[in-house]
C-alpha positions as CSV (number, residue, x, y, z in Angstrom):
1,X,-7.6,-19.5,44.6
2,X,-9.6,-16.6,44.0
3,X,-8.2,-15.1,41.1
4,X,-7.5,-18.6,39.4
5,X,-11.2,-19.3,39.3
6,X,-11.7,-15.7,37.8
7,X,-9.4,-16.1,35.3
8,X,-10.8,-19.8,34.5
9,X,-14.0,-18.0,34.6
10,X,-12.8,-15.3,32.1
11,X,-11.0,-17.9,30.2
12,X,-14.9,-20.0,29.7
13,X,-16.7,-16.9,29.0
14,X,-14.5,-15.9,26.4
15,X,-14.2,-19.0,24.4
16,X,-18.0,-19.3,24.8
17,X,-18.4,-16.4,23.2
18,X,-16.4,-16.9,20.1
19,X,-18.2,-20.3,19.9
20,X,-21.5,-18.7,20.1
21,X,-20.7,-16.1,17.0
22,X,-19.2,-18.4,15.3
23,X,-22.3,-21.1,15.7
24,X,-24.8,-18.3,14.8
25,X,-22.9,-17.6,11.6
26,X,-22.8,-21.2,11.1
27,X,-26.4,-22.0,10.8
28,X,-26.8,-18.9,9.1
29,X,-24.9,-20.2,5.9
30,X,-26.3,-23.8,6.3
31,X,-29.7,-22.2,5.6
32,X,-28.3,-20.9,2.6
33,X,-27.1,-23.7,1.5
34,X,-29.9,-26.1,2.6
35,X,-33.2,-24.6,2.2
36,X,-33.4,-23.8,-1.6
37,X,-34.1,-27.2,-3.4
38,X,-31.2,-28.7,-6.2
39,X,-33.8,-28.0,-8.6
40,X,-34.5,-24.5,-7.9
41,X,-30.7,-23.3,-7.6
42,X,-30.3,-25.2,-11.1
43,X,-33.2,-23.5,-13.0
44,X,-32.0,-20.1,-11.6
45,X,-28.5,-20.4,-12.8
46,X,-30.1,-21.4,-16.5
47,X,-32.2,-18.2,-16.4
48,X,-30.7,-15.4,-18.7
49,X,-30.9,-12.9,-15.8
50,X,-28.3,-14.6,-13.6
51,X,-26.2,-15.9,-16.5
52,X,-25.6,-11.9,-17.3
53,X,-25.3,-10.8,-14.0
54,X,-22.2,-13.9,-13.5
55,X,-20.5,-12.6,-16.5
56,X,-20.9,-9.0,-15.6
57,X,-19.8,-9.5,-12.4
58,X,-16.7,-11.6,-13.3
59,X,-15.7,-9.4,-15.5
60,X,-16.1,-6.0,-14.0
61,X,-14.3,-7.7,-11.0
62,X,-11.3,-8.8,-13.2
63,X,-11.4,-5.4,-14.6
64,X,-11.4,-3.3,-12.0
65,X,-8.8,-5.4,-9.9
66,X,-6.2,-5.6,-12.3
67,X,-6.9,-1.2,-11.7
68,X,-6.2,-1.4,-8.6
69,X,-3.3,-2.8,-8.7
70,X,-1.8,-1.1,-11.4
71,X,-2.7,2.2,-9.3
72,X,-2.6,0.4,-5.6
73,X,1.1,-1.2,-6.0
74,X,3.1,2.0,-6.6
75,X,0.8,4.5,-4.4
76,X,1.1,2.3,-1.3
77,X,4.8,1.6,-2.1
78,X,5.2,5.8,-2.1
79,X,2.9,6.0,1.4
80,X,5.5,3.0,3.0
81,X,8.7,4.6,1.3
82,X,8.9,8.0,1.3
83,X,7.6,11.1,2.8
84,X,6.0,14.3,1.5
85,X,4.1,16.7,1.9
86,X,0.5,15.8,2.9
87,X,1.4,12.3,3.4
88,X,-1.1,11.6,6.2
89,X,-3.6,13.8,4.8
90,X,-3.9,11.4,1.2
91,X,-3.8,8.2,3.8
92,X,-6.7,9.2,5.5
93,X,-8.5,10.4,2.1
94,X,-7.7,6.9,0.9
95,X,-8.8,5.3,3.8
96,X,-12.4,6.8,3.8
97,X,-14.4,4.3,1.5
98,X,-13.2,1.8,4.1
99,X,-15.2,4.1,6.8
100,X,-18.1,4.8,5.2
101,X,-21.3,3.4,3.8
102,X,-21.0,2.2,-0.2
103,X,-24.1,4.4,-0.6
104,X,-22.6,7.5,0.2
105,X,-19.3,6.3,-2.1
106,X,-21.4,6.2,-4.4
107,X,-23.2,9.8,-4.4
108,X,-19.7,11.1,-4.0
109,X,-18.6,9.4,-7.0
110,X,-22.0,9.9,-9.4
111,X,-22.0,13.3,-8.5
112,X,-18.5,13.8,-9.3
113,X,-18.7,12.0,-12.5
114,X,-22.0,13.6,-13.3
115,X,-23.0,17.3,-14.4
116,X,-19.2,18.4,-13.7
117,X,-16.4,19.3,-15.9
118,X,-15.1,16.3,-15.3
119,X,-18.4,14.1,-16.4
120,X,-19.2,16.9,-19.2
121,X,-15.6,16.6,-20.7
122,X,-15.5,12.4,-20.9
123,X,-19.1,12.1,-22.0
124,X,-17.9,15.0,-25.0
125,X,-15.2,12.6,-26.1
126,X,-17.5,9.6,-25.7
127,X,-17.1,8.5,-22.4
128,X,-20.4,8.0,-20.1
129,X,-19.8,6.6,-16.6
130,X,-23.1,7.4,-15.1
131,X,-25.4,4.3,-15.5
132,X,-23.3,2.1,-17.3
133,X,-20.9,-0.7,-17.3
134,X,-18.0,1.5,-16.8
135,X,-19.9,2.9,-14.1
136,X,-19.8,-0.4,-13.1
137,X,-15.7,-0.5,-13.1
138,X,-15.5,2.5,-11.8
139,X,-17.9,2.0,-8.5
140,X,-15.7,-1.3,-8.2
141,X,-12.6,0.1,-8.4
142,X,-12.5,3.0,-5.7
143,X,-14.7,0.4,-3.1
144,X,-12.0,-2.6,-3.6
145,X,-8.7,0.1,-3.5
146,X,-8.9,0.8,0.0
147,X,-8.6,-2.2,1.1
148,X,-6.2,-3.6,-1.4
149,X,-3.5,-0.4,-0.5
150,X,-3.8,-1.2,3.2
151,X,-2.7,-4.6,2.4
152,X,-0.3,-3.7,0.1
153,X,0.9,-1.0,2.4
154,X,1.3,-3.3,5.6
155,X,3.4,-5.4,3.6
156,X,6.2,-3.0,2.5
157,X,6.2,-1.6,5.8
158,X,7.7,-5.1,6.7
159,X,10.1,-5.2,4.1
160,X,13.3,-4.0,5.1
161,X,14.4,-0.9,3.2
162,X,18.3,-2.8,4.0
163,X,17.7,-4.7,1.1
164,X,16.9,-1.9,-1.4
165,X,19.9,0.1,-0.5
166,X,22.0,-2.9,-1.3
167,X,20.3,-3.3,-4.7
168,X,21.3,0.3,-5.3
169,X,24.9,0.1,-4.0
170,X,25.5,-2.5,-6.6
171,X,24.2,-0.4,-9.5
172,X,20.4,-1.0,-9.9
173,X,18.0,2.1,-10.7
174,X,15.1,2.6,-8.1
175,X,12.5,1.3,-10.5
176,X,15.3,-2.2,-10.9
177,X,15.3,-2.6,-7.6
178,X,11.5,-1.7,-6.8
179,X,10.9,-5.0,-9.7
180,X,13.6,-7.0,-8.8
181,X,14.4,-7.1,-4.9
182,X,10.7,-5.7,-3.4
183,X,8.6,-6.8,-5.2
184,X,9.1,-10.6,-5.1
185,X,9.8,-10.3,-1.7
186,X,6.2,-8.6,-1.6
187,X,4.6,-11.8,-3.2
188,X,2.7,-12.8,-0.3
189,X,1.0,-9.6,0.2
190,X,0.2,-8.5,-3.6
191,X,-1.1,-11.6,-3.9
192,X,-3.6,-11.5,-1.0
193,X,-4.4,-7.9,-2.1
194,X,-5.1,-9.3,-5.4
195,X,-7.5,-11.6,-3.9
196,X,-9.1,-9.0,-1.3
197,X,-9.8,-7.0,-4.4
198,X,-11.4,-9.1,-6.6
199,X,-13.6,-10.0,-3.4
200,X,-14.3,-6.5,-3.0
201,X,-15.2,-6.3,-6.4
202,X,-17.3,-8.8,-6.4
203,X,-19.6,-8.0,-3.6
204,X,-19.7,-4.2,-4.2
205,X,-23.3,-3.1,-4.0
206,X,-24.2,0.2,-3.1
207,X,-21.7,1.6,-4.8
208,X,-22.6,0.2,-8.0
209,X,-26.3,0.6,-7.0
210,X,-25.9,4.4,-6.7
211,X,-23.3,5.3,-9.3
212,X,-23.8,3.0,-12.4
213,X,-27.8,2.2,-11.5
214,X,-28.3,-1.2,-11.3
215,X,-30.3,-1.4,-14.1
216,X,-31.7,-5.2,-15.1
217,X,-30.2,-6.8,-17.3
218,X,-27.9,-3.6,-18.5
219,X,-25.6,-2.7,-14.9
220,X,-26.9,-5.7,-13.2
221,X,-24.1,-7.5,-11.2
222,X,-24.8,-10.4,-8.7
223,X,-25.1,-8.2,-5.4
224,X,-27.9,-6.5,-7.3
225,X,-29.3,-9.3,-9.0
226,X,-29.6,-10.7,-5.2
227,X,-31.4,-6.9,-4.4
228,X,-33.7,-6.9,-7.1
229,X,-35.3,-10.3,-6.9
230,X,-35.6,-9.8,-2.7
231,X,-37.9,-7.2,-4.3
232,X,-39.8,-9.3,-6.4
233,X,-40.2,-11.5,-4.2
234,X,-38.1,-14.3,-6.1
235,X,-36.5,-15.9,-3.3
236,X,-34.3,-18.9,-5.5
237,X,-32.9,-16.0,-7.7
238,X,-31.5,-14.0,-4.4
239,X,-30.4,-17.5,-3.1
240,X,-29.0,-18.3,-5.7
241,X,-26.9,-15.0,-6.0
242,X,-25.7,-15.3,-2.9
243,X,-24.8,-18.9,-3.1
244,X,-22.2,-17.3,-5.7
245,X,-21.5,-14.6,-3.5
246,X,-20.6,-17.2,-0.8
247,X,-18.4,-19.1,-3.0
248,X,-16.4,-16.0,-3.9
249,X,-16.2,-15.0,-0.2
250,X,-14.6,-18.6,1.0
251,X,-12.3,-18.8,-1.7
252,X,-11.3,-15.2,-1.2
253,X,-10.4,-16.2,2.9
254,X,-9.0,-19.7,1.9
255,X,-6.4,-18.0,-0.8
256,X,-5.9,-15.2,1.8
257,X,-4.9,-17.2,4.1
258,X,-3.1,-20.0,2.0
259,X,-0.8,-17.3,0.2
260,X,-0.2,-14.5,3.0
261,X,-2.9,-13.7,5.2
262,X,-0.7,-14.6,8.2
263,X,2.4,-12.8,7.1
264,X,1.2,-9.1,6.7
């Protein structure tokens, strides 16, 4: 009788605690949504500021997420396929921006792309990544890849490898059977990847604050826009950027979860 009630106990405790996150998170959001009037939402999303920041955003995102998984598909494929040497070494280097603080991505990356070799030969053949829109891209792209190759990585590890060496034994080439048998049989996962990436893309901020300089009107994505007008003290901007922001993040959990989030 005793242990029944503790477990009952455990059991309440539990669920009450889930409930409680869940209701703090809750309210959270509804003051988002409820405090700023119609009008002032509406005005904000007429301005020019937050009209550039939406199309900058959108399309760095779309930009830098098609990157990733050009780059993301084949690398995690290689990480769940085959081994070589320095395999768990280049996992954990991939796996770091998912450790760390954006900012410190971003340092990394602007001083990497900055008075180097590397930054002095692309800005001699008219390349210029520090402080601009490729900046931009580029903070996007190595924040959102992480995430994306874990995804996409999880899901070839559950495809069974049965299924390739048939392909083979009846004649197709590795790259055939990579298109033809894993892949769709991937769908599921790429998909969701797609999705976490463009999320990630999205709502990348210290990354893009550090490396490309989120300069009004010029680097200015919605994260930032939100940053900048908590500055000012223009309170509909920020909640209006992150009324956006809050759209992207509940479509982003309702594709995930509609196309694949369940199966990986």
């Amino acid at each position: 009788m005793g242990i029944q009630s503790v477990q009952i106990g455990f059991k309440h405790i539990c669920i009450m605690t889930t409930v409680l996150i869940a209701l703090i998170l809750f309210l959270s959001f509804i003051c988002l949504i409820a405090l700023p009037s119609p009008k002032e939402i509406i005005e904000s999303l007429k301005s020019s500021e937050m009209i550039f920041s939406l199309k900058l955003t959108l399309i760095s995102a779309l930009i830098s997420t098609i990157l990733v998984m050009i780059v993301g598909t084949p690398a995690a494929y290689a990480l769940a396929r085959f081994s070589f040497f320095g395999k768990r070494l280049i996992m954990t280097i991939l796996d770091l921006p998912i450790a760390m603080p954006e900012v410190v991505l971003g340092l990394a990356l602007l001083l990497l792309f900055g008075r180097t070799p590397l930054g002095t030969l692309l800005e001699d053949i008219g390349i210029r990544v520090v402080f601009t829109k490729i900046g931009v891209v580029i903070a996007e792209f190595f924040t959102a890849l992480p995430y994306a190759m874990r995804m996409l990585y999880s899901t070839f590890e559950t495809i069974s490898t049965r299924y390739e060496l048939v392909a083979r034994s009846l004649g197709y080439s590795s790259f055939e059977t990579f298109m033809k048998v894993t892949l769709p049989m991937a769908r599921s996962g790429i998909i969701a990847a797609l999705v976490i990436a463009f999320a990630r893309s999205v709502g990348t901020f210290g990354t893009v604050l550090i490396l490309a300089g989120g300069t009004y009107m010029v680097t200015e994505t919605l994260p930032v826009t939100l940053y900048l007008n908590m500055s000012y003290g223009n309170l509909g901007m920020a909640i209006t950027s992150g009324l956006l922001l809050l759209g992207v993040s509940f479509i982003t959990i309702y594709m995930v979860e509609k196309f694949g989030g369940r199966k990986i």
